[in-house]
N, C-alpha and C positions, 0 to 999 in steps of 0.2 A: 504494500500500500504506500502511495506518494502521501508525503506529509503536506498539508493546504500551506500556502506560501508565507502565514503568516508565524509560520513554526519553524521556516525551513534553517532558521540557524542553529537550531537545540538541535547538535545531535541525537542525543540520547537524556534521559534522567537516571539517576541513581539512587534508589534509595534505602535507607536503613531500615530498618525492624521492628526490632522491641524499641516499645515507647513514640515511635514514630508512625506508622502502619496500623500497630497492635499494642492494645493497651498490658501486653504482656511482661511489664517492670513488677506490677504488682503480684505478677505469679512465682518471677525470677524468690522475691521478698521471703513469699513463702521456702522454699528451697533452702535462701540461704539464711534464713534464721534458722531452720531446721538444722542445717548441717554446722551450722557454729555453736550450736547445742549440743549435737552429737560427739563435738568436738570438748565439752566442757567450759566451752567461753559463751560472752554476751557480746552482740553487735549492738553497737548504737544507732538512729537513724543516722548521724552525721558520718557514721563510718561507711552505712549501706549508702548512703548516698554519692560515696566517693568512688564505687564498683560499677555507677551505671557507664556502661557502654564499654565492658572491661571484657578480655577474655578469660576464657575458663581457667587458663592455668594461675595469671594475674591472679584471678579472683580466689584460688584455691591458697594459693601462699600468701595471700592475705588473710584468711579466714585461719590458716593455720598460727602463724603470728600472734592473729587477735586474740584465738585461744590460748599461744602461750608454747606452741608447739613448734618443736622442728621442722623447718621447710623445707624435706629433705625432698627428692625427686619422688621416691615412689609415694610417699604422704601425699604429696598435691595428685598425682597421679588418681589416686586409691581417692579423695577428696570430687574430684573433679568428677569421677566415675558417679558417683552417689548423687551432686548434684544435678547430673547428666539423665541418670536413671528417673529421682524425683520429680526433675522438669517436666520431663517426657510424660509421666503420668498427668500431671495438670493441662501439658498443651492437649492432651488426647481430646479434650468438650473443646468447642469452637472459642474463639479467641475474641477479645472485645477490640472492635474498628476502633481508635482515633478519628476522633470528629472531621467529617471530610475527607480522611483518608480512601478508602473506596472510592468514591465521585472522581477522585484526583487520579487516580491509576485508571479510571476504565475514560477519564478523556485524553489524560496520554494515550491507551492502546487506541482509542478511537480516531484521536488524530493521524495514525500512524508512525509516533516517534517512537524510536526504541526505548527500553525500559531495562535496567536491570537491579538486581536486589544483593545488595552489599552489606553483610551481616557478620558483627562478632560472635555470632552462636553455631555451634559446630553445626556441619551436616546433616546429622542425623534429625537434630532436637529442629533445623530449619524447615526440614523436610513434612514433617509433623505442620508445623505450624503453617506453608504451604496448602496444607487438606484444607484450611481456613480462610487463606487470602486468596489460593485462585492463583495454580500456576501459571495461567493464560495469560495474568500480565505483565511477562517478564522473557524477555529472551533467556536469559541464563543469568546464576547466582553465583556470589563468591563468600564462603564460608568462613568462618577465624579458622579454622583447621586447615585450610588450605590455602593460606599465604608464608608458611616455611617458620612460623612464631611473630614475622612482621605485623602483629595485629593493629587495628586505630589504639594512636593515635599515628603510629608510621603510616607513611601515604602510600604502600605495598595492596591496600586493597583494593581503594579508589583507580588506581594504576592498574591495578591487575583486570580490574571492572572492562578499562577503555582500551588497554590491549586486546580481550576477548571480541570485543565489540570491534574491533578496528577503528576505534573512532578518537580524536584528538578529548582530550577530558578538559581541554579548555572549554570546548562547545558545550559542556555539558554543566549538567544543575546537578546538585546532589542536595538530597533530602534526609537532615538528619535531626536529633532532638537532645546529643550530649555534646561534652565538651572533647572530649576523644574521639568523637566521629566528625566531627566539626574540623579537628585541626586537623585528620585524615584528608577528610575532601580538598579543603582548603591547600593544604599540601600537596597533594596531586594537580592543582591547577584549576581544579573545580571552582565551580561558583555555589555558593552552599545557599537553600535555603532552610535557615533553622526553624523550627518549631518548637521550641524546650516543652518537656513535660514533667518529667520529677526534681532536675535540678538547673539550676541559671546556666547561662552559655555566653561567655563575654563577646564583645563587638569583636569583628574583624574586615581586615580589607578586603575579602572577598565573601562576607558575609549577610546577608538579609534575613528581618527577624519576620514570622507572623506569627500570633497566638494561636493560630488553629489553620488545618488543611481547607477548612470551607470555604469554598468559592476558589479554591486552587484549580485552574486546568492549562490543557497545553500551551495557551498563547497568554495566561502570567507566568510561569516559566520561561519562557521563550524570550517574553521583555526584562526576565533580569540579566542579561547578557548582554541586551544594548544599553 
């Protein structure tokens, strides 16, 4: 499908996941107070706050830390597994939309711009969450598992996103709602639009804020690039 002319500079959109897409931070919650419990420690919110948009492993030697514990490789390993297992069971019931989020992904596919889904949450636990959002609107995904450990806030995703795509990741917008997925895009050359939902996301030079996806479609994207 040709994208209508008033798109035709967005190559593609990229967007993040949890908290962004799917109100799925609050399930993450669930997990990881569980697992810092099972560990013996307490999390605070100001500490779970500092995990949004982190990867598993990050997250697992953090939670070991907190409790007090050695961060040894197979701990976070064996850590990581559990939260991994946990998750899974919550994403299994469908996942709550992000206001506007929906509407925004089906007038990007509508207009014909590419799409892709750039996500710190391993494969497996994406895939899951996927059965929710509707593979259809996305060409292809890149997973925290499969950037080599580069996860956000290194720009190895967003990068990895627009090599797949073949497409320059200047032209592109990226959708995200942390401060680690924000300086990912932003770092790959992306034009970010934020959306914060659990925690602030400071100003940057290639950054634009809205409080919500509502009334997001392909051609306001397309004009944050001019």
């Amino acid at each position: 499908m040709t994208a209508p002319s008033d798109v035709d500079g967005l190559a593609a959109v990229l967007w993040d996941m949890d908290g962004t897409l799917v109100d799925s931070e609050k399930l993450w919650d669930v997990a990881l107070y569980e697992a810092v419990s099972r560990l013996g420690g307490t999390l605070t919110e100001t500490q779970r706050a500092t995990l949004v948009g982190s990867n598993m492993d990050n997250t697992s030697r953090y939670l070991l830390e907190v409790a007090g514990r050695e961060p040894e490789a197979a701990a976070i390993a064996e850590v990581g597994r559990w939260i991994s297992g946990r998750t899974a069971e919550l994403f299994t019931d469908e996942l709550p939309w992000r206001p506007g989020a929906r509407d925004a992904l089906a007038s990007v596919r509508d207009a014909g711009v590419r799409s892709a889904l750039v996500t710190s949450t391993d494969r497996a636990l994406t895939e899951l969450a996927l059965d929710t959002i509707g593979r259809e609107f996305f060409e292809l995904s890149v997973c925290g598992d499969e950037v080599s450990g580069h996860n956000k806030p290194h720009p190895r995703p967003y990068l990895r996103a627009a090599e797949l795509l073949a497409v320059d990741p200047g032209r592109c917008v990226a959708v995200e709602d942390s401060p680690p997925g924000a300086a990912s895009a932003e770092a790959a050359g992306c034009t970010v639009l934020v959306v914060p939902n659990d925690v602030e996301v400071e100003a940057g030079e290639r950054r634009v804020f809205r409080t919500t996806l509502s009334g997001v479609g392909a051609e306001t994207l397309a004009a944050l690039l001019t």
